[in-house]
MARMI-668634 format. One line per field, with one value per residue (C-alpha): residue number from 1; residue in one letter; x, y, z. Coordinates in steps of 0.02 Angstrom, whole numbers, plus 50000, padded with zeros to 5 digits. Layout:
n = (NUM:...)
res = (A:...)
X = (X:...)
Y = (Y:...)
Z = (Z:...)
***
This chain:
n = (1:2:3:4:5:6:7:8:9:10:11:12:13:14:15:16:17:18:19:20:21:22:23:24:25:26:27:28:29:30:31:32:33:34:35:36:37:38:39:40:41:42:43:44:45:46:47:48:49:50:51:52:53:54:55:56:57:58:59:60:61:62:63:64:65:66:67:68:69:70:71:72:73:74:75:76:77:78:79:80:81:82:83:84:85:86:87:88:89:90:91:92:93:94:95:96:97:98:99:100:101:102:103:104:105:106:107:108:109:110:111:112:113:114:115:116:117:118:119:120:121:122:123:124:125:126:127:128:129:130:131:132:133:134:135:136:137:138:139:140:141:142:143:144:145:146:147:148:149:150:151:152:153:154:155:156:157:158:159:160:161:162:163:164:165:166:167:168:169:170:171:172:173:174:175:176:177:178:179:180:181:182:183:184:185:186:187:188:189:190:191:192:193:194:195:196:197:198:199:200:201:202:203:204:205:206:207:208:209:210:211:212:213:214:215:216:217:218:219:220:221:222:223:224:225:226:227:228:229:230:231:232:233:234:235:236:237:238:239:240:241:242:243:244:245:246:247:248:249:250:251:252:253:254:255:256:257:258:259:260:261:262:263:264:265:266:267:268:269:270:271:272:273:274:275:276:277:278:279:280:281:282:283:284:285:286:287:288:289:290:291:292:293:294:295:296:297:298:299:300:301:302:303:304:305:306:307:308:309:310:311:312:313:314:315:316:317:318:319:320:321:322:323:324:325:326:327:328:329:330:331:332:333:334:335:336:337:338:339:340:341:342:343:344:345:346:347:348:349:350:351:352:353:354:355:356:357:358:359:360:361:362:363:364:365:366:367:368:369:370:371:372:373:374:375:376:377:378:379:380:381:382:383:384:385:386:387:388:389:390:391:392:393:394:395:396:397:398:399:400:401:402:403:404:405:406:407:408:409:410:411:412:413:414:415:416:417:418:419:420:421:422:423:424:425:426:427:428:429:430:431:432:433:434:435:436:437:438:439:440:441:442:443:444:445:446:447:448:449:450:451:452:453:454:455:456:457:458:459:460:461:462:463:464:465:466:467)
res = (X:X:X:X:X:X:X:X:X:X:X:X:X:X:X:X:X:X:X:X:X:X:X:X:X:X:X:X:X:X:X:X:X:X:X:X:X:X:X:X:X:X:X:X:X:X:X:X:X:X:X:X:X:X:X:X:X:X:X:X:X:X:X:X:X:X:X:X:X:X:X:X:X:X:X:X:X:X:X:X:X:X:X:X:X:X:X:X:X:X:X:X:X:X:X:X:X:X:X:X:X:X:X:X:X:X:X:X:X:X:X:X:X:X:X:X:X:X:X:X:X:X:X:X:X:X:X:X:X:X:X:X:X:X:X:X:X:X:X:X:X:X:X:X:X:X:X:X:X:X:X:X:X:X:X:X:X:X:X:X:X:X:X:X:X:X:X:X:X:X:X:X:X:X:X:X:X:X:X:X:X:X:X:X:X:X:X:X:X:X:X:X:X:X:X:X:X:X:X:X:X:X:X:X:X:X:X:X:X:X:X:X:X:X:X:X:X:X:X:X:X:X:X:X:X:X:X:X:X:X:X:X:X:X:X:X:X:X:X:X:X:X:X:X:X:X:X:X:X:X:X:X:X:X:X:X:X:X:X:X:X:X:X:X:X:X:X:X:X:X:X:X:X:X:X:X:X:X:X:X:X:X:X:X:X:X:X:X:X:X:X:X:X:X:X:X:X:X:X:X:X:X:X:X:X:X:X:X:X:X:X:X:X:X:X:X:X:X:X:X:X:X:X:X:X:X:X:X:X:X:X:X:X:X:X:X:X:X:X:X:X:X:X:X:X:X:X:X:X:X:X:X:X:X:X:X:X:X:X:X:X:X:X:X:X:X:X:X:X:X:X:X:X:X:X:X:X:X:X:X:X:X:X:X:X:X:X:X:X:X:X:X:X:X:X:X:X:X:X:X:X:X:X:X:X:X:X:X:X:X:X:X:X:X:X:X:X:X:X:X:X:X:X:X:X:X:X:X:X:X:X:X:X:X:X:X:X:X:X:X:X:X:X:X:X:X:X:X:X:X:X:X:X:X:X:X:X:X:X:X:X:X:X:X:X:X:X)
X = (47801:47722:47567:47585:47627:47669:47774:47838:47995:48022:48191:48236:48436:48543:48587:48741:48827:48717:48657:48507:48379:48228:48173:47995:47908:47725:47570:47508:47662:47570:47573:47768:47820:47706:47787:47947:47971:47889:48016:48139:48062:48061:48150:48298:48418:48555:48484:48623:48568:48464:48276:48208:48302:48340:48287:48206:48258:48155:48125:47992:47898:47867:47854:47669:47672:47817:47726:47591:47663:47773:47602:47549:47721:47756:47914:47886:47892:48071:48086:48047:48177:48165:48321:48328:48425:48488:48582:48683:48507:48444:48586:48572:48395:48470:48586:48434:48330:48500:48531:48322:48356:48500:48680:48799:48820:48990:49031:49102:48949:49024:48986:48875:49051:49119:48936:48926:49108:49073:48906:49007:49145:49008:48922:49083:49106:48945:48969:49149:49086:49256:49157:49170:49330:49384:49308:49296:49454:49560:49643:49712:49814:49782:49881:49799:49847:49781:49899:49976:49837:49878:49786:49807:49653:49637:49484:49380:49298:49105:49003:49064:48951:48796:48757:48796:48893:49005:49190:49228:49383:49464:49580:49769:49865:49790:49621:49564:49579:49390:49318:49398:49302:49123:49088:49019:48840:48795:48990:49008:49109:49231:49325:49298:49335:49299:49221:49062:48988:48850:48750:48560:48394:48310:48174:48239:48318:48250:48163:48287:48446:48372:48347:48499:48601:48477:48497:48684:48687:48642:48521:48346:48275:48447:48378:48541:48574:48738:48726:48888:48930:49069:49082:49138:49126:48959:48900:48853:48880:48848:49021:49105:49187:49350:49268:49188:49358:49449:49311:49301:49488:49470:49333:49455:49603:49510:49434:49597:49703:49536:49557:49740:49658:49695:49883:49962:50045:50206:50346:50328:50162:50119:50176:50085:49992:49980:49857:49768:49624:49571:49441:49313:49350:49527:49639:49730:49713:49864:49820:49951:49863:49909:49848:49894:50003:49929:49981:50149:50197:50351:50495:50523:50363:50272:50124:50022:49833:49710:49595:49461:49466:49288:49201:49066:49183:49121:48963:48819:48885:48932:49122:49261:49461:49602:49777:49909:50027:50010:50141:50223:50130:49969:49986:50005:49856:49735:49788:49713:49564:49558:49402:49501:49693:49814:50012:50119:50235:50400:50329:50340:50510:50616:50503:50510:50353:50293:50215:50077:49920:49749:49606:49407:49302:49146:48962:48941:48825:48975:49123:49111:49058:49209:49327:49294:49287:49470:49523:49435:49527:49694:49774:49955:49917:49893:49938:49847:49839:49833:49755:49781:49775:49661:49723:49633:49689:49672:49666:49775:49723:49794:49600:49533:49595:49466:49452:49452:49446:49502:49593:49677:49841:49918:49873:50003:49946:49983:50174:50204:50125:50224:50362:50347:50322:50474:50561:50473:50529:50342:50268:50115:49928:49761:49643:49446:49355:49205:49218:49349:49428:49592:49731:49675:49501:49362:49273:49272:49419:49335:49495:49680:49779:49978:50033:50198:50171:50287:50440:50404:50228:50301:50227:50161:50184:50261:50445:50412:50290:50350:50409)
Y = (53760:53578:53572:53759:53784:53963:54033:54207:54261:54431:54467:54604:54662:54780:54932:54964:54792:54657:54547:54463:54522:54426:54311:54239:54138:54115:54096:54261:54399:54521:54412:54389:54538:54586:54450:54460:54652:54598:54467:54606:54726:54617:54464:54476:54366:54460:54513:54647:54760:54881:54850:55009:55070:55269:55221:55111:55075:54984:54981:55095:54946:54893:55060:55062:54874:54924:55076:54980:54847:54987:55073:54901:54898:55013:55078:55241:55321:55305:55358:55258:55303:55242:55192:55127:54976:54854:54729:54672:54631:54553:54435:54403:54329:54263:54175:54102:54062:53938:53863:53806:53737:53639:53719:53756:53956:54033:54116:54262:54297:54412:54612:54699:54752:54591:54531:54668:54649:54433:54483:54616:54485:54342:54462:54488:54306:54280:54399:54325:54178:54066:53896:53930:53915:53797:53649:53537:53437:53582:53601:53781:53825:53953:54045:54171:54282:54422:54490:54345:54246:54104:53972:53860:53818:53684:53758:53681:53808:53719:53751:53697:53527:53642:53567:53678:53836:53912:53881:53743:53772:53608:53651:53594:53599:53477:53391:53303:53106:53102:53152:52967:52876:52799:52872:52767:52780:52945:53016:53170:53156:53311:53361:53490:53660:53634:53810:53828:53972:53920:54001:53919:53965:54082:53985:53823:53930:53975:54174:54244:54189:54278:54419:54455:54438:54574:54671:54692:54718:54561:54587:54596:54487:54394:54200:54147:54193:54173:54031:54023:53861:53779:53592:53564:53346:53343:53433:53624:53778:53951:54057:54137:54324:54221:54095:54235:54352:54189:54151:54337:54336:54159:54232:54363:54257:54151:54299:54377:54210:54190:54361:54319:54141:53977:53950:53805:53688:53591:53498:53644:53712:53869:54023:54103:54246:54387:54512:54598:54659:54765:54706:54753:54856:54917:54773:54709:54525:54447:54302:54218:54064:53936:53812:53644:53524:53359:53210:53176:52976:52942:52951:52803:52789:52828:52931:52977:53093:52998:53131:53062:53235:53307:53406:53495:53640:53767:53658:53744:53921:54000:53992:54013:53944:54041:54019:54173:54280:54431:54552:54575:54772:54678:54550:54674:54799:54600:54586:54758:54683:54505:54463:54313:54318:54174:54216:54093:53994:54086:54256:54284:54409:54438:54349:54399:54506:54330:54249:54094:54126:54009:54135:54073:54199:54175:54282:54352:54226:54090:54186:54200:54015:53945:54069:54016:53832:53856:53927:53790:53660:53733:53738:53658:53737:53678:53544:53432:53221:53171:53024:52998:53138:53251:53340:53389:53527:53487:53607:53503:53526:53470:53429:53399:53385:53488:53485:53636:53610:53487:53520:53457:53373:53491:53628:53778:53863:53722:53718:53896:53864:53718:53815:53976:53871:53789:53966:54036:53850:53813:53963:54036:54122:54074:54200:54197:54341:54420:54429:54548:54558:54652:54738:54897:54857:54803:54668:54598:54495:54333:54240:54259:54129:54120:53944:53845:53659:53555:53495:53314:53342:53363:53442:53297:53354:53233:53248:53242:53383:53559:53702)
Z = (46109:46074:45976:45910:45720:45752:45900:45934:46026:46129:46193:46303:46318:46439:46288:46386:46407:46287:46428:46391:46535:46473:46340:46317:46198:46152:46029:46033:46000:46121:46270:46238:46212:46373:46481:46422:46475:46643:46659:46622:46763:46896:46884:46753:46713:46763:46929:46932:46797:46892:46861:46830:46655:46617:46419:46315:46136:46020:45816:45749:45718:45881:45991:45992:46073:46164:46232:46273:46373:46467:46532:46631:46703:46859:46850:46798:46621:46556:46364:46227:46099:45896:45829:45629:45681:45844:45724:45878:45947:45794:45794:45977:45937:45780:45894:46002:45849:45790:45966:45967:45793:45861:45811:45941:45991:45995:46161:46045:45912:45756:45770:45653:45553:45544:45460:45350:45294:45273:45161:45064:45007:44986:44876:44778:44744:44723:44568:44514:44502:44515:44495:44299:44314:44459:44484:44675:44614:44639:44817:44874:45013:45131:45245:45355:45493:45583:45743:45805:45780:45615:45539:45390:45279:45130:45022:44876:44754:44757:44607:44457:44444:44473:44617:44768:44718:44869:44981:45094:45217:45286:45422:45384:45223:45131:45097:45235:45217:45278:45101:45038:45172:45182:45369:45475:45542:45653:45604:45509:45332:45389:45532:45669:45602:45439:45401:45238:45129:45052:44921:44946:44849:44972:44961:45063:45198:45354:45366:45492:45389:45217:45337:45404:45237:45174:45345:45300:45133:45032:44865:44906:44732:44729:44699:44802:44961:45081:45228:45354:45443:45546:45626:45790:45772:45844:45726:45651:45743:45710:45665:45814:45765:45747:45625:45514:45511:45433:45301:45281:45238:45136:45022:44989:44964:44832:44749:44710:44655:44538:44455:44403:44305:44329:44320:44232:44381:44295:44432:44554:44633:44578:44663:44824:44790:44922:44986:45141:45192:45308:45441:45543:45713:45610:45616:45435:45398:45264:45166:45058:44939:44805:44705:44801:44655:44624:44719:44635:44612:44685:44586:44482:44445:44272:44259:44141:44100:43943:43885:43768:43626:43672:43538:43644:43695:43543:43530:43400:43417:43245:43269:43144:43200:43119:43113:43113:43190:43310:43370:43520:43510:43482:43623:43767:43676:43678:43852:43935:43848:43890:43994:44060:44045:44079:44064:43993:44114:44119:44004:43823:43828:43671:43547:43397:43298:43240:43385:43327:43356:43361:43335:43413:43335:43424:43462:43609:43677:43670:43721:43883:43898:43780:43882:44042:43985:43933:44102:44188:44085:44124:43937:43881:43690:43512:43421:43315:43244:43078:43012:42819:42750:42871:43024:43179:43265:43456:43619:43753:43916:44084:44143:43920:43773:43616:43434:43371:43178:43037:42882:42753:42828:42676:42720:42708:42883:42986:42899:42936:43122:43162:43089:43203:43362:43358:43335:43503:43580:43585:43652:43564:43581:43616:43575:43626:43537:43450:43251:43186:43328:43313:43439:43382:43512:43380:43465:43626:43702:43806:43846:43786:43827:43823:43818:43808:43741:43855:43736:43799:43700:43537:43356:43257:43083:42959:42905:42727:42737:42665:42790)
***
C-alpha cells in the first residue's frame, strides 16, 4: 500500500481443497484480518466453496482475533479449532509475500515434506561443509531421476573464496557458456533453469524466509540461513515441488561424492558415484555424479600446469615433517581414523610392509585446516628440488605445489625414500595428524592421503648420491 511503511496481510483458505477464498491487505492487522474473513463469507474467490464453513482452523495465536472477527459475521457459530501448525498455509502466504516482491510463483508450490526434507539436507551441507574442499572451478555432473521423470545438472560447489557459500545447478552437462560472457545490459548471466542454494546471513534476508527455514527444521541462532532460487530468463522464481525434489536430490548427490574426498582426475574422468534417497510423499530419487575432467587440448597439442611452490600451507602452526615407513596393518588401522581420506588411484594391493610415508604432525588447531587444504588441492605426492646442496621437499598438487621442509640434499632419509618409492612404482603416504600419532589410535588422524606420483613426474635425486 503506497505511502505505508508497514502493511499486514490476512489470508483466508478452503481446509479441504487449498483454494484461496480471501486475501486482504492493510495498515492496521485488525481491519485485515476483519475484512478478509468478510471477503471470505460473502464474496470468495472461488464462489463455489460454500460460504457458510462447518469449521474454522486457525493458530493459537490468532483465535482470539479470529473469534472476534467471526462474532460480527452472521453466519452462525461454526467451531474455531487450534491446530499447532498450517505450514501448507504459511507457504501459501509465503507464496503471495514472493509474487508482491516480484519472483514468479510455481503453479505446483512444494508440500510441507518436500520443505522439511530440502531444509534437512541444506542443514547437512551446511554442516559438511564441502567448500573446504572444492572450490567454484570444479564442475560435477549430475544425473537425476525420479519415476520416469530425468534431468541432467552441471553444479559448482560455492564457498570456497568466502564469498557466498552454497550449490549452483546449471541445467545440461556442462558449464554453461554464459559464465564466460560479459551479458549485455538488462540480460541475466545464466540460463533458465539454473536452480541456487544459498546460505545468507539472516540478517540481510527477508523475515518470512528466516521463518520458514526455522518452521521446518532449520537452527534457530544459526548465523546462516538456507535461501532457494530458480531462473526462468526473466528472471527469479520461487521453486516449484519439481524444482525443490531435484535440488533436494543434488544436495544429496554432492554431499555423498564429498564424503568419499576429492579424487585425483588423470586421462579419464573420475568414476560416477551412486546413491538414492528417499523423498517426500514415498517415492525414491537415484542420483549418479562425477567430477566433470578438465577441458582436454586436442591431441597434438602440449599442455602443461606452473605452480609457483607456496609456503603458507602449514603457515605459523608448530609443525614437525617426518619421513618413514608404515605397514600395510598400519595403513588400513590410519584409515578407520582418517578425518579426511583420499585412496590412491588404482589401490595400494600387494605392497610390501615398507610403504613411504611423509608424516605432518600438527596441533589440533591446524589439522583440520592443513587437511582439508590438501583435499582441496587435489595431491599427485612428494618429491622434492635441490639446489646446491639443500633440498626442499615439495607437496605436488594438481591445483599447488607446497614446501614442506628443507634439508640437507645428503641427507640419509631422503635416499632410503627415494629408494622405497621406486619399489611401490611411486606409490606412497601422506599422513595429517596430531603429535605421536601412531596406528595403534594415539592422536587424531586429520587427513591420510594415498598418492601415486605420475612416472612422467620423476624423483629428482642425483645419480651420484648413495642408495
Amino acid at each position: 500500500m503506497q505511502g505505508e511503511t508497514e502493511v499486514h496481510g490476512s489470508m483466508v483458505m478452503a481446509a479441504e481443497t487449498g483454494s484461496i477464498l480471501a486475501m486482504q491487505m492493510d495498515s492496521d492487522p485488525e481491519a485485515a484480518l476483519r475484512d478478509a474473513m468478510e471477503q471470505a463469507a460473502t464474496a470468495p474467490l472461488r464462489p463455489n466453496i460454500a460460504q457458510r464453513p462447518d469449521r474454522i482452523v486457525c493458530l493459537p495465536s490468532l483465535a482470539p482475533r479470529v473469534a472476534l472477527a467471526l462474532a460480527r459475521l452472521e453466519i452462525g457459530q461454526p467451531p474455531l479449532m487450534q491446530v499447532a501448525s498450517l505450514d501448507a498455509c504459511e507457504d501459501a502466504f509465503d507464496s503471495l509475500l514472493g509474487y508482491l516482491a516480484g519472483r514468479a510463483q510455481p503453479e505446483d508450490l512444494p508440500t510441507p515434506d518436500d520443505w522439511r526434507l530440502l531444509i534437512e539436507l541444506a542443514w547437512r551441507y551446511h554442516q559438511a561443509m564441502p567448500w573446504e574442499r572444492w572450490t567454484d572451478e570444479t564442475d560435477l555432473v549430475l544425473q537425476l531421476r525420479i519415476g520416469r521423470r530425468a534431468a541432467t545438472f552441471c553444479a559448482t560447489i560455492l564457498g570456497n573464496e568466502g564469498i557466498q557459500r552454497g550449490l549452483v545447478l546449471y541445467p545440461g552437462a556442462s558449464p554453461p557458456p554464459e559464465l564466460g560472457r560479459t551479458p549485455a545490459p538488462g540480460q541475466l548471466p545464466l540460463p533458465p533453469g539454473t536452480l541456487m542454494f544459498n546460505l545468507d546471513p539472516r540478517e540481510q534476508l527477508p523475515p518470512e524466509l528466516v521463518a520458514k527455514a526455522q518452521r521446518y527444521g532449520w537452527a534457530e541462532r544459526e548465523p546462516l540461513v538456507p535461501v532457494f532460487l530458480g531462473l526462468d530468463g526473466q528472471g527469479g522464481v520461487d521453486l516449484g515441488r519439481k524444482e525443490a525434489r531435484w535440488l533436494t536430490l543434488a544436495i544429496a548427490a554432492v554431499i555423498e561424492i564429498d564424503r568419499l574426498g576429492p579424487v585425483l582426475l588423470e586421462r579419464e574422468a573420475a568414476a560416477p558415484v551412486a546413491g538414492e534417497l528417499v523423498l517426500a510423499d514415498g517415492p525414491t530419487g537415484r542420483f549418479t555424479i562425477r567430477r566433470l575432467a578438465p577441458e582436454q587440448v586436442g591431441s597434438g597439442a602440449f599442455q602443461f600446469r606452473v605452480h609457483r611452490i607456496k609456503t603458507d600451507l602449514l603457515g605459523r602452526a608448530l609443525v614437525r615433517v617426518s619421513i618413514g615407513t608404515i605397514s600395510s596393518n598400519g595403513l588400513a588401522q590410519i584409515r578407520r581414523q582418517a578425518k579426511i581420506h583420499r585412496p590412491a588411484p588404482g589401490g595400494m594391493h600387494g605392497l610390501s610392509s615398507e610403504i613411504p610415508l611423509v608424516t605432518i604432525s600438527v596441533g589440533p588447531r591446524s589439522g583440520p585446516r592443513v587437511a582439508a587444504r590438501i583435499a582441496h588441492d587435489d595431491p599427485y605426492g612428494v618429491t622434492w628440488m635441490e639446489v646446491e646442496d639443500r633440498a626442499l621437499m615439495v607437496l605436488v598438487c594438481a591445483e599447488a605445489a607446497h614446501g614442506l621442509v628443507e634439508l640437507a640434499a645428503a641427507e640419509p632419509a631422503l635416499a632410503r625414500f627415494e629408494r622405497r618409492t621406486r619399489a611401490t612404482g611411486g606409490l606412497h603416504v601422506v599422513l595429517v595428524a596430531g603429535p605421536g600419532t601412531t596406528p595403534e589410535g594415539v592422536g587424531p588422524v586429520y587427513g591420510l592421503f594415498e598418492c601415486r606420483m605420475p612416472p612422467e613426474m620423476g624423483l629428482p635425486l642425483s645419480p651420484d648420491r648413495p642408495r
